[in-house]
Jmol script that loads the backbone (N, CA, C; Angstrom):
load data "model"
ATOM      1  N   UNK A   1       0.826  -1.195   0.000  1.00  0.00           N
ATOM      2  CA  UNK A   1       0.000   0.000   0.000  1.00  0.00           C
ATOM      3  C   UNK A   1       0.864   1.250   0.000  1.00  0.00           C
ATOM      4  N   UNK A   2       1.695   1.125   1.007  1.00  0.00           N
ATOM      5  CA  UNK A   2       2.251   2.647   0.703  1.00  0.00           C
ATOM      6  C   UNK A   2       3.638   2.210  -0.293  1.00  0.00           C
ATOM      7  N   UNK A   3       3.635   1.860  -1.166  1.00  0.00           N
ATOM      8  CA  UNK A   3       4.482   1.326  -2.470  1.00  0.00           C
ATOM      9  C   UNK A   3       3.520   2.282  -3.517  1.00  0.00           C
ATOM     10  N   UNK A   4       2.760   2.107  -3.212  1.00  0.00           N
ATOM     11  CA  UNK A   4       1.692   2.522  -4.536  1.00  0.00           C
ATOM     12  C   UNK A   4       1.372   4.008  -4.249  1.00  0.00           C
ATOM     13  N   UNK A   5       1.212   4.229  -2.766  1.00  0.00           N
ATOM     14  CA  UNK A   5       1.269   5.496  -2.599  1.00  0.00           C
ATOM     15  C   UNK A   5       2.222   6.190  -2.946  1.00  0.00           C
ATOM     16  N   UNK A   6       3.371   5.918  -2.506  1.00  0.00           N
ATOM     17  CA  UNK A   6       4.449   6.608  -3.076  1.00  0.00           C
ATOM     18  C   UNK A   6       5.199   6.750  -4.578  1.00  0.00           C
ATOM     19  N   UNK A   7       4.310   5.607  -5.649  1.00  0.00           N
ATOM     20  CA  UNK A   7       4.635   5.869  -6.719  1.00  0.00           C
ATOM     21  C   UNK A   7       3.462   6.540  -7.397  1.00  0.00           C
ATOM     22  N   UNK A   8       2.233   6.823  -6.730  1.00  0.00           N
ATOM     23  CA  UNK A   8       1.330   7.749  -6.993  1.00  0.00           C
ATOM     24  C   UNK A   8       2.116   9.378  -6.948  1.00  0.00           C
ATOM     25  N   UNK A   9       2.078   9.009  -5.876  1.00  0.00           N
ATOM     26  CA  UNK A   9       2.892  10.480  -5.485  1.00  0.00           C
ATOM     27  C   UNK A   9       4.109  11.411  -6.199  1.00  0.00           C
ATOM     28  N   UNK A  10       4.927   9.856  -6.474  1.00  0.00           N
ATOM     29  CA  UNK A  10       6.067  10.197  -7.411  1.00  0.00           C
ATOM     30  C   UNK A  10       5.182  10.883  -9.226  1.00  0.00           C
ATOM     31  N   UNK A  11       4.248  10.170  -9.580  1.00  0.00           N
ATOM     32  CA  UNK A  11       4.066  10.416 -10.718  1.00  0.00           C
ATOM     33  C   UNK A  11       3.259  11.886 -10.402  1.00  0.00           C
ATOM     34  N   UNK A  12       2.531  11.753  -9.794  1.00  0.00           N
ATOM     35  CA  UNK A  12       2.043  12.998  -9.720  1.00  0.00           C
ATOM     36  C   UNK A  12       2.727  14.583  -9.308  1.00  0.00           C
ATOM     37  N   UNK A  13       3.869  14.692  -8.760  1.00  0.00           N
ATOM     38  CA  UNK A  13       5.003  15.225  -8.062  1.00  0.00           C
ATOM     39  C   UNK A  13       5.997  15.286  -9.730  1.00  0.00           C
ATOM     40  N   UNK A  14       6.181  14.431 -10.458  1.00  0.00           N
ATOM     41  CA  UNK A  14       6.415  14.857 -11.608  1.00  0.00           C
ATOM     42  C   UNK A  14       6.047  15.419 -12.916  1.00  0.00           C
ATOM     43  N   UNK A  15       4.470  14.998 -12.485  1.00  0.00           N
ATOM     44  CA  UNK A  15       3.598  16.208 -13.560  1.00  0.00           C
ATOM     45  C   UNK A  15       3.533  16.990 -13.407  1.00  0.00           C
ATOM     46  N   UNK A  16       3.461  17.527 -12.084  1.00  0.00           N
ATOM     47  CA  UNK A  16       2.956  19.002 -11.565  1.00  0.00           C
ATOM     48  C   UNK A  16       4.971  19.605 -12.066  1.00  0.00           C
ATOM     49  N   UNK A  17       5.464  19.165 -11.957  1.00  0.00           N
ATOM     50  CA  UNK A  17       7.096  19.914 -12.301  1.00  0.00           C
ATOM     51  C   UNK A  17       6.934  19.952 -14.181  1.00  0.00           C
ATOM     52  N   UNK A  18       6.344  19.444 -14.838  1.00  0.00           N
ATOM     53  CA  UNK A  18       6.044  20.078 -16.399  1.00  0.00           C
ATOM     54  C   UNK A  18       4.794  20.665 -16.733  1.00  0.00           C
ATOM     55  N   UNK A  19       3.973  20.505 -15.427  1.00  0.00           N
ATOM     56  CA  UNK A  19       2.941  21.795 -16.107  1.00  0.00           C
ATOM     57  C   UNK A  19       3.219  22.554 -15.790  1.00  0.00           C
ATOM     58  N   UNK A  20       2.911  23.944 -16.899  1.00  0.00           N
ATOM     59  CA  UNK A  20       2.757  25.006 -17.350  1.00  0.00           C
ATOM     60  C   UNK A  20       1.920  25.819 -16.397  1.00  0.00           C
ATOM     61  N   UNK A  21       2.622  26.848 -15.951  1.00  0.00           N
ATOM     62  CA  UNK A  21       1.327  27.913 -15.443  1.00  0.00           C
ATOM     63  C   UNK A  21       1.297  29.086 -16.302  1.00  0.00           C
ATOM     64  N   UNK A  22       0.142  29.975 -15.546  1.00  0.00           N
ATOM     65  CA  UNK A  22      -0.296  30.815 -16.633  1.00  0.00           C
ATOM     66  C   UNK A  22       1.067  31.854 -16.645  1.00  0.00           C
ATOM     67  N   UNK A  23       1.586  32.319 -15.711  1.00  0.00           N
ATOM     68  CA  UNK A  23       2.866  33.421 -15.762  1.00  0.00           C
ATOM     69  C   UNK A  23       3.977  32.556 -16.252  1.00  0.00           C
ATOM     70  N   UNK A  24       4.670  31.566 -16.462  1.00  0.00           N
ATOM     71  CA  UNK A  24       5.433  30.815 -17.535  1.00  0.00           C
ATOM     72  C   UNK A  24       5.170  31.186 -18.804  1.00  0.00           C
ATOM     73  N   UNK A  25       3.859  30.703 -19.548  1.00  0.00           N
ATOM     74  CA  UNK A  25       3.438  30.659 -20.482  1.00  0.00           C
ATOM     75  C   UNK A  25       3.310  32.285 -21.052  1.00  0.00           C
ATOM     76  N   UNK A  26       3.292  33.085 -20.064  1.00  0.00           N
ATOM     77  CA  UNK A  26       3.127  34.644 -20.458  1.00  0.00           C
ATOM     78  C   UNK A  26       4.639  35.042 -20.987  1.00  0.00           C
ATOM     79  N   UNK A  27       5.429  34.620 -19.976  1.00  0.00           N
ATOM     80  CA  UNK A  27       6.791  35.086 -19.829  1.00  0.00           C
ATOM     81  C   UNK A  27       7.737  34.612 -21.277  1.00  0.00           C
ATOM     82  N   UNK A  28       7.070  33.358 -21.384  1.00  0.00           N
ATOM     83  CA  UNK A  28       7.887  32.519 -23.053  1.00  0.00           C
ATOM     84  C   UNK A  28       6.852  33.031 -23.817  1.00  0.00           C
ATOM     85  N   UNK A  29       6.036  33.527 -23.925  1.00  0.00           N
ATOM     86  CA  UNK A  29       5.139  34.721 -25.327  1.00  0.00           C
ATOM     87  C   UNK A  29       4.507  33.275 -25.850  1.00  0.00           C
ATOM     88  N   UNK A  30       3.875  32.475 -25.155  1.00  0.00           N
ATOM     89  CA  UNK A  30       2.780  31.622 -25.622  1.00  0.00           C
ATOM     90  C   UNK A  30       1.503  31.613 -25.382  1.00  0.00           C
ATOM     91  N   UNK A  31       0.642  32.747 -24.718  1.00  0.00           N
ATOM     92  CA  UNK A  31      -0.353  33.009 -24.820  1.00  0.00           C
ATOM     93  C   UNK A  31      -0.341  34.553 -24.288  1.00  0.00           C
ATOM     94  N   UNK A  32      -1.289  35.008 -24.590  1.00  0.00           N
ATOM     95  CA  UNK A  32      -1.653  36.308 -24.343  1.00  0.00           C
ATOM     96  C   UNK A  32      -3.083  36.827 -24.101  1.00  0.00           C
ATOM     97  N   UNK A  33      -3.454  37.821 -23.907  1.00  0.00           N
ATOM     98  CA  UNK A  33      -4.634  38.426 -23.046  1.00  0.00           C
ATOM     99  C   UNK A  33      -5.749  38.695 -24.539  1.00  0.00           C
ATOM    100  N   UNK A  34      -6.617  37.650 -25.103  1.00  0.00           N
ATOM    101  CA  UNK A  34      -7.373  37.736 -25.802  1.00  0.00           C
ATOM    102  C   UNK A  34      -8.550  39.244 -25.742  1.00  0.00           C
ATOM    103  N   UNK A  35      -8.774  39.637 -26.483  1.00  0.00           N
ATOM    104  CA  UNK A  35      -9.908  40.718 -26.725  1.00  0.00           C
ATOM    105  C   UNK A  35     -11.348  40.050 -26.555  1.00  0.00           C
ATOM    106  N   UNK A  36     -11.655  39.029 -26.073  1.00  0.00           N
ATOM    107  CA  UNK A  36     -12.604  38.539 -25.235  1.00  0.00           C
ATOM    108  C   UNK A  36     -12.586  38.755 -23.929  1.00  0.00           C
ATOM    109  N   UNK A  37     -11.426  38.960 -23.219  1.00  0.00           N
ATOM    110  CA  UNK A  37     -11.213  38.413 -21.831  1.00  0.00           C
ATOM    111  C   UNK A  37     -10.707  37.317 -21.255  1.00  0.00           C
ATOM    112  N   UNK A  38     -10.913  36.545 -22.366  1.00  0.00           N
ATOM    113  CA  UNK A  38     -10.286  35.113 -22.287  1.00  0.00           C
ATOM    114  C   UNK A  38      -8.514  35.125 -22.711  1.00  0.00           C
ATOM    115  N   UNK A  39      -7.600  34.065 -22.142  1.00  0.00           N
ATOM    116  CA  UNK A  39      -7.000  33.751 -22.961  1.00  0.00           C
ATOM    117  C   UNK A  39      -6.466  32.999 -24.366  1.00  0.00           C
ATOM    118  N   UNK A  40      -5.190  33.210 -25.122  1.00  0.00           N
ATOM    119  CA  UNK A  40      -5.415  32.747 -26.280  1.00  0.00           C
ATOM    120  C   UNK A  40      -3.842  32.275 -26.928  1.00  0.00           C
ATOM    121  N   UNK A  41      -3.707  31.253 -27.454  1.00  0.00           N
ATOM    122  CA  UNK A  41      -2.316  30.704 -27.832  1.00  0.00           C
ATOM    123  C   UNK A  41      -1.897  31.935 -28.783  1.00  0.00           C
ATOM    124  N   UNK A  42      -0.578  32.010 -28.506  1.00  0.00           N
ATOM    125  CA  UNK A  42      -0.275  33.450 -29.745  1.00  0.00           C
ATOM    126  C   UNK A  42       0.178  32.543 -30.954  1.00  0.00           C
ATOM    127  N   UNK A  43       0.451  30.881 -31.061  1.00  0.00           N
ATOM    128  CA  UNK A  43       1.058  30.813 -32.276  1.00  0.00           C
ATOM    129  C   UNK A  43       0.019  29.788 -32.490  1.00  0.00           C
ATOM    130  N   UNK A  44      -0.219  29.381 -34.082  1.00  0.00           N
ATOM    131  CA  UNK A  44      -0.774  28.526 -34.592  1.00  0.00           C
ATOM    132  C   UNK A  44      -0.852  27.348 -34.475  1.00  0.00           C
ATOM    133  N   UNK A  45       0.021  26.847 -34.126  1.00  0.00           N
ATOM    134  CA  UNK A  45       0.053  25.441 -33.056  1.00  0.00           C
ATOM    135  C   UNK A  45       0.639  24.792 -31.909  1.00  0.00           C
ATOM    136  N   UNK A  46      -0.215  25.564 -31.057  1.00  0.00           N
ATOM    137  CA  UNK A  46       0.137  25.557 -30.250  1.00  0.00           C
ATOM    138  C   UNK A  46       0.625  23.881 -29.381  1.00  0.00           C
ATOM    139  N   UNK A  47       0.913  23.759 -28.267  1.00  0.00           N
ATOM    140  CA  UNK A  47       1.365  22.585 -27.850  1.00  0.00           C
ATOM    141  C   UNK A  47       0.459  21.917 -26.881  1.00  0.00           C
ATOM    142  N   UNK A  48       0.685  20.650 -26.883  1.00  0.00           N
ATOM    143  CA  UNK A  48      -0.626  20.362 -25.979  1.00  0.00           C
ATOM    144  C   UNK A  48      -0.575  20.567 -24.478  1.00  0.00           C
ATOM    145  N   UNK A  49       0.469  21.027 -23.727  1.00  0.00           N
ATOM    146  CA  UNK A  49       0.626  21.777 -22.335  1.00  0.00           C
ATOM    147  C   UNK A  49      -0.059  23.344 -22.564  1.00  0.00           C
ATOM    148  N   UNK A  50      -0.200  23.552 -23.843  1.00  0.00           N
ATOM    149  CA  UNK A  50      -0.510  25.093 -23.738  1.00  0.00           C
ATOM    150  C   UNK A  50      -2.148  25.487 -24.219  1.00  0.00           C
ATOM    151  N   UNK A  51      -2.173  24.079 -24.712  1.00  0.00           N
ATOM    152  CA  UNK A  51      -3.857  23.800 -25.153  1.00  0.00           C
ATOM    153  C   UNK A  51      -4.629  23.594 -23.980  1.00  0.00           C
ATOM    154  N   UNK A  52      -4.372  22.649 -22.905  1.00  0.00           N
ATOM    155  CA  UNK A  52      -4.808  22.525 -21.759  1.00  0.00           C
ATOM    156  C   UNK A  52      -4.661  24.027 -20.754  1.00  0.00           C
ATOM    157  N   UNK A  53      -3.808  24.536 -20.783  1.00  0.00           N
ATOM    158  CA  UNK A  53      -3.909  25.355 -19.928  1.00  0.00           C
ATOM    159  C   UNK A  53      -4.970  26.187 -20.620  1.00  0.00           C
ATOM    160  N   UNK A  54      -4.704  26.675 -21.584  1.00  0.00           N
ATOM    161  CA  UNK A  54      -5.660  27.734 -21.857  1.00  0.00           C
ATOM    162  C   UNK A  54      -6.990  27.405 -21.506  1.00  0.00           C
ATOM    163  N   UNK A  55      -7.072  26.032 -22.266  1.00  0.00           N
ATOM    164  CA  UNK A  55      -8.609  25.340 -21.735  1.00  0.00           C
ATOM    165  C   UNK A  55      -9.185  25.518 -20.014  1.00  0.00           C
ATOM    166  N   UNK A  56      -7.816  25.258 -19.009  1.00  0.00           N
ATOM    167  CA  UNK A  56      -8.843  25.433 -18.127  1.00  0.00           C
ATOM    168  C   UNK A  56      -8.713  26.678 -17.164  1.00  0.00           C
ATOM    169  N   UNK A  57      -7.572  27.474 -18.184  1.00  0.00           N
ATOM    170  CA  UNK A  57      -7.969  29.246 -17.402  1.00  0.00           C
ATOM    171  C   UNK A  57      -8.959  29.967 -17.640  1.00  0.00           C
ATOM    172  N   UNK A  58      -9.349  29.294 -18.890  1.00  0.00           N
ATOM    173  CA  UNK A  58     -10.756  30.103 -19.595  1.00  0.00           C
ATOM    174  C   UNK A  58     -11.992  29.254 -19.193  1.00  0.00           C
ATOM    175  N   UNK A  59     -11.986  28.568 -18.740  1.00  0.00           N
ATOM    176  CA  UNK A  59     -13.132  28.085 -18.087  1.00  0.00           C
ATOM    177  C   UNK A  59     -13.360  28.769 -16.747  1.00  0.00           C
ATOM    178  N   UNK A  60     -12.388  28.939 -16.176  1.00  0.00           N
ATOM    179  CA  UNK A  60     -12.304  29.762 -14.998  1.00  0.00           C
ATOM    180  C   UNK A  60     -13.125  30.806 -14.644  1.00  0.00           C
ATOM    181  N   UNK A  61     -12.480  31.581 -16.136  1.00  0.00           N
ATOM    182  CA  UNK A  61     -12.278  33.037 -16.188  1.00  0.00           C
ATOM    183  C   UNK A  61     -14.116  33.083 -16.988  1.00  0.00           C
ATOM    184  N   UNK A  62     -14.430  32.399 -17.995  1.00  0.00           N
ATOM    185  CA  UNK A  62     -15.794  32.130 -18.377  1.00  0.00           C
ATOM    186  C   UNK A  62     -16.739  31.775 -16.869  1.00  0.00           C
ATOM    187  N   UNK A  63     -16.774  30.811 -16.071  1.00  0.00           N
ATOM    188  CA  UNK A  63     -17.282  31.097 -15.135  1.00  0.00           C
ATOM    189  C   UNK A  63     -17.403  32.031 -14.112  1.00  0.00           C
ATOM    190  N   UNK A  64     -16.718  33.061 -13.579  1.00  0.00           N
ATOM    191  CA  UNK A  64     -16.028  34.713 -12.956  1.00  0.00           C
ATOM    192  C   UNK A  64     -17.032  34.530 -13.951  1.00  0.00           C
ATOM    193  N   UNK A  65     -17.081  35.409 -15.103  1.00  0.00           N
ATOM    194  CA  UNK A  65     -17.588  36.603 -15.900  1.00  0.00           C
ATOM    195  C   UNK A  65     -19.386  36.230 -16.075  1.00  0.00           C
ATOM    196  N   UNK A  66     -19.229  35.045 -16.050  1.00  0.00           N
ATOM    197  CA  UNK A  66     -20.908  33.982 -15.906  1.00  0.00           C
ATOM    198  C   UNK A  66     -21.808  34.915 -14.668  1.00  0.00           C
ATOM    199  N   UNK A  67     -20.635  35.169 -13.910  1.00  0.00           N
ATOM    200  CA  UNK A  67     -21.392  35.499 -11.959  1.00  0.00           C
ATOM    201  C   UNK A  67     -21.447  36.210 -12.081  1.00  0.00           C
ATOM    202  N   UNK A  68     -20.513  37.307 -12.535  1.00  0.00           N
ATOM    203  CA  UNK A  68     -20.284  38.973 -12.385  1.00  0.00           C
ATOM    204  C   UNK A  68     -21.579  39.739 -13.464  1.00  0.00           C
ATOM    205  N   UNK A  69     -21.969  38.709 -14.724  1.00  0.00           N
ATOM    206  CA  UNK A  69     -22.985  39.063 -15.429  1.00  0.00           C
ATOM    207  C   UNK A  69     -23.829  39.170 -15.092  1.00  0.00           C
ATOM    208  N   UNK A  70     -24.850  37.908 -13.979  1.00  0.00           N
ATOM    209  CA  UNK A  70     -25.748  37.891 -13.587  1.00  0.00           C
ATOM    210  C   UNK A  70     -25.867  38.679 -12.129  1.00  0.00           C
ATOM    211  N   UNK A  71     -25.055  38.996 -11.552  1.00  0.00           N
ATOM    212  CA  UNK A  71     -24.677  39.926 -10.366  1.00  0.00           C
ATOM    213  C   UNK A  71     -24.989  41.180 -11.344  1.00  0.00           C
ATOM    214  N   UNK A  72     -24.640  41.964 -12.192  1.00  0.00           N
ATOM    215  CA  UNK A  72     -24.504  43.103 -12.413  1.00  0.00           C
ATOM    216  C   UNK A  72     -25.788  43.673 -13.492  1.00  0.00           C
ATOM    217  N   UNK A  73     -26.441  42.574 -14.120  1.00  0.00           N
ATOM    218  CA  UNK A  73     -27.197  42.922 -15.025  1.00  0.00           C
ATOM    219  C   UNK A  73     -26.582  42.811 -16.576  1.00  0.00           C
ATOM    220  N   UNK A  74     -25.279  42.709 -16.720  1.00  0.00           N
ATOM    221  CA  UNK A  74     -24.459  42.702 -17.885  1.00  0.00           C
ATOM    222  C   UNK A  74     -24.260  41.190 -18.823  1.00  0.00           C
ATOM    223  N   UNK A  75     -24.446  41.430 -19.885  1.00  0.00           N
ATOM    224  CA  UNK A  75     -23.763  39.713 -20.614  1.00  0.00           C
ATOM    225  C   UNK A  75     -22.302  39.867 -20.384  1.00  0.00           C
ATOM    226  N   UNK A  76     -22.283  37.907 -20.897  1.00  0.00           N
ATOM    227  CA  UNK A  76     -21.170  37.844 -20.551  1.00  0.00           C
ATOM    228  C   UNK A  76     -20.008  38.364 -21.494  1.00  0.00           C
ATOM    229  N   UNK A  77     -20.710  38.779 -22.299  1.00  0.00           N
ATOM    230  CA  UNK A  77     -19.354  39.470 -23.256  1.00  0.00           C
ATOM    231  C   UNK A  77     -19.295  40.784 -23.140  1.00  0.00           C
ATOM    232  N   UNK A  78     -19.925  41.933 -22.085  1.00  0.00           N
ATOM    233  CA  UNK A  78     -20.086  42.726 -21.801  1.00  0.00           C
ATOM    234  C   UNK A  78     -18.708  42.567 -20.691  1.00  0.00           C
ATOM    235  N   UNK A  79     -18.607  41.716 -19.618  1.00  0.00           N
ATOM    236  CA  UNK A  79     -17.755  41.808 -18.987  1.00  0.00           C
ATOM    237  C   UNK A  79     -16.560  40.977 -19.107  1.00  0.00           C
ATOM    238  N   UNK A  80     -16.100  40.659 -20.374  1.00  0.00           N
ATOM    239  CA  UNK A  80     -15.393  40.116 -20.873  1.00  0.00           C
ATOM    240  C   UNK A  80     -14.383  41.229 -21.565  1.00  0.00           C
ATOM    241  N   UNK A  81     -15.258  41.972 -21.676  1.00  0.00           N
ATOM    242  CA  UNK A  81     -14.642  43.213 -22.988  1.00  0.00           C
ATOM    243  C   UNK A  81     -13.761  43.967 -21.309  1.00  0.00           C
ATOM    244  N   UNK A  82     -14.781  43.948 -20.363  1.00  0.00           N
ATOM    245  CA  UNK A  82     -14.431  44.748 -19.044  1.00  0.00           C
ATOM    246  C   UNK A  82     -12.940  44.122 -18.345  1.00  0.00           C
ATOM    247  N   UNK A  83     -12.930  42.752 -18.899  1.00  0.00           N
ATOM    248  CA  UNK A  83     -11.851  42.022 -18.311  1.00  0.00           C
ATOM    249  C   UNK A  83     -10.707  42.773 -19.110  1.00  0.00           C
ATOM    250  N   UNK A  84     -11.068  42.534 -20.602  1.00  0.00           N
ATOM    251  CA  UNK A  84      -9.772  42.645 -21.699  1.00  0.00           C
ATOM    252  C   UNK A  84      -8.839  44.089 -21.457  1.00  0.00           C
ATOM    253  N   UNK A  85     -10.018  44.934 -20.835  1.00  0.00           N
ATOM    254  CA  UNK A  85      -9.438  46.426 -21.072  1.00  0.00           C
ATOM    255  C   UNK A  85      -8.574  46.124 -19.335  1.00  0.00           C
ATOM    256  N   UNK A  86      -8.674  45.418 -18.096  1.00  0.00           N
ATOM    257  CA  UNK A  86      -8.179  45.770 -16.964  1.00  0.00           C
ATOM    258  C   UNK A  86      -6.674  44.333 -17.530  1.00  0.00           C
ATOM    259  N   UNK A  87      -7.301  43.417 -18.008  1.00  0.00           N
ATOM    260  CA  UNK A  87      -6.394  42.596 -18.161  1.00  0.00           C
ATOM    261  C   UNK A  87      -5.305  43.289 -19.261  1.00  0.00           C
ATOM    262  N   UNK A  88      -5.574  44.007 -20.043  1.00  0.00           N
ATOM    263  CA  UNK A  88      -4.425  44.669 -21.114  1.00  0.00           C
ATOM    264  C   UNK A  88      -3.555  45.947 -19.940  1.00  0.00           C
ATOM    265  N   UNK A  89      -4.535  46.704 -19.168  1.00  0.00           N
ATOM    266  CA  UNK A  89      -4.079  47.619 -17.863  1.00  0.00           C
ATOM    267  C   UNK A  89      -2.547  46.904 -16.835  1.00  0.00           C
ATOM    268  N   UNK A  90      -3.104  45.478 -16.760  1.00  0.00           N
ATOM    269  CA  UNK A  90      -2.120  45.572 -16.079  1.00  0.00           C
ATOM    270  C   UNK A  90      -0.793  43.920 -16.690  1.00  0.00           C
ATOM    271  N   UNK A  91      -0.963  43.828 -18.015  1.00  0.00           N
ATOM    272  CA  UNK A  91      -0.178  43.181 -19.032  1.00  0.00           C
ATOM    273  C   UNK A  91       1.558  44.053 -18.469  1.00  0.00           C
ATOM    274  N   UNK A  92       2.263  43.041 -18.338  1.00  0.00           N
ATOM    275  CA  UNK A  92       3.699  43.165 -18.621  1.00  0.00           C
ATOM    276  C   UNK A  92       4.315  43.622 -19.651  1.00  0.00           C
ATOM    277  N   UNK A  93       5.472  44.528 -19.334  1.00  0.00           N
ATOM    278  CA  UNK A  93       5.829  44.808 -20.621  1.00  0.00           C
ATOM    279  C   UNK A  93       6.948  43.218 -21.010  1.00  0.00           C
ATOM    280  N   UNK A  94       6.340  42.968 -22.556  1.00  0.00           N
ATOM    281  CA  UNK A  94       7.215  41.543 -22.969  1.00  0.00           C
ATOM    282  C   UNK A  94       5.955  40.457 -23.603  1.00  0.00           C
ATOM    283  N   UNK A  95       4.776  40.882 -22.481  1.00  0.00           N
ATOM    284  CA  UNK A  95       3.400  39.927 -22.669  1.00  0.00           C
ATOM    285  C   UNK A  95       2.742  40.621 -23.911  1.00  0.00           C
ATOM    286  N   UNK A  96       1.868  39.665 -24.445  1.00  0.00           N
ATOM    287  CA  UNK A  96       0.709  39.676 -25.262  1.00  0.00           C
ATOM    288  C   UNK A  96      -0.482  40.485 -24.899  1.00  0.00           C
ATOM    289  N   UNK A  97      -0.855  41.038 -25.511  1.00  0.00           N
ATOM    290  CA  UNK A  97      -2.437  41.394 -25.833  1.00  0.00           C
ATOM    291  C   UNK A  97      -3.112  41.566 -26.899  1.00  0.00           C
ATOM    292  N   UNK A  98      -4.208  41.117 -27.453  1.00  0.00           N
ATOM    293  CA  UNK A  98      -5.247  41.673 -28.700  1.00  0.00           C
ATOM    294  C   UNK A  98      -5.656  42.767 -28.933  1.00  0.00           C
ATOM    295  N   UNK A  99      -5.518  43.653 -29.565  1.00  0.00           N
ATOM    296  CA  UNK A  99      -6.247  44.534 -30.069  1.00  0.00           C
ATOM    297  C   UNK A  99      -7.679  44.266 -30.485  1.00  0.00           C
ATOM    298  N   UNK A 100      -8.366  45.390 -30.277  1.00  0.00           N
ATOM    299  CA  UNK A 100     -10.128  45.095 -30.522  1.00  0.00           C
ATOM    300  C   UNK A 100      -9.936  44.489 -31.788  1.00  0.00           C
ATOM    301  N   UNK A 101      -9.143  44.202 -32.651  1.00  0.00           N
ATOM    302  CA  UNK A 101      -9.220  43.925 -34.060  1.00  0.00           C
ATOM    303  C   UNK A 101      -8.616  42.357 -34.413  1.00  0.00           C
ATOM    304  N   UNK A 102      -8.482  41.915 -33.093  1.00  0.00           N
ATOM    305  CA  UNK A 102      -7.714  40.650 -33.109  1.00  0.00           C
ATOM    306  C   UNK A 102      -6.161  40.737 -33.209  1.00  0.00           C
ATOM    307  N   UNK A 103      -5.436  41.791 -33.290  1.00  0.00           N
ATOM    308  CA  UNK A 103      -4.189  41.340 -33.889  1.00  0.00           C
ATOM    309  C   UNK A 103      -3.305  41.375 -32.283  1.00  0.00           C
ATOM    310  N   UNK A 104      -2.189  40.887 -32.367  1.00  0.00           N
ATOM    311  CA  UNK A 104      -1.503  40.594 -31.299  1.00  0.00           C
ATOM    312  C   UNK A 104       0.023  41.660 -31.698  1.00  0.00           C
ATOM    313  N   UNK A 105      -0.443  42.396 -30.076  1.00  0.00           N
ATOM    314  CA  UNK A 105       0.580  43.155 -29.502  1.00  0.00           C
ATOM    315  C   UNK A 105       1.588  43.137 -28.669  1.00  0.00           C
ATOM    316  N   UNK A 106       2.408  42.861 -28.568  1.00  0.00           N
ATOM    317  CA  UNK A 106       3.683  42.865 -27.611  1.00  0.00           C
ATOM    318  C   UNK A 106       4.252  44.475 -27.182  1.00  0.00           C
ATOM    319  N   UNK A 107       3.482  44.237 -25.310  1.00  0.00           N
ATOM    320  CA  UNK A 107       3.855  45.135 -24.784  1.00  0.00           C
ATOM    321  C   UNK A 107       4.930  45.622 -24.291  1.00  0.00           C
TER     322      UNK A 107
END
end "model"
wireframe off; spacefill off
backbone 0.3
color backbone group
């Protein structure tokens, strides 16, 4: 039993050392602050550590904006747009952001 625990542990203790967090992924210019509010891979194919993350920051960040809609009276792309403009506010200089037009800026 604790054989198995500890090679649970081991495997899991070594995934968590190659996933990706979201300030990594900012810092190597692989995703950036989408003009949704959401985030978004900056290159075309992206990798599958960077597919997952995005997947479940934006679920996150889609649920937040779900609450804050129905709290405020606003859709959710109303406070999405509200995210993009505080999330571009306080973007790093080096990081990504969208322009209302889609195109990607390096701040």
């Amino acid at each position: 039993m604790t054989r198995k625990l500890l090679f649970l542990l081991s495997v899991f203790l070594t995934f968590s050392a190659f996933a990706l967090d979201l300030q990594q992924a900012k810092d190597q210019g692989l995703v950036g602050e989408a003009n949704t509010g959401l985030i978004a891979p900056i290159t075309a194919r992206p990798s599958p550590q960077v597919k997952s993350l995005v997947s479940e920051v934006n679920t996150r960040r889609t649920n937040t904006f779900k609450r804050i809609a129905v709290s405020h009276g606003l859709t959710v792309k109303e406070v999405g747009h509200i995210a993009h403009k505080k999330a571009v506010d306080k973007t790093a200089p080096g990081h990504y952001y969208q322009d209302p037009s889609g195109r990607w800026i390096k701040k």
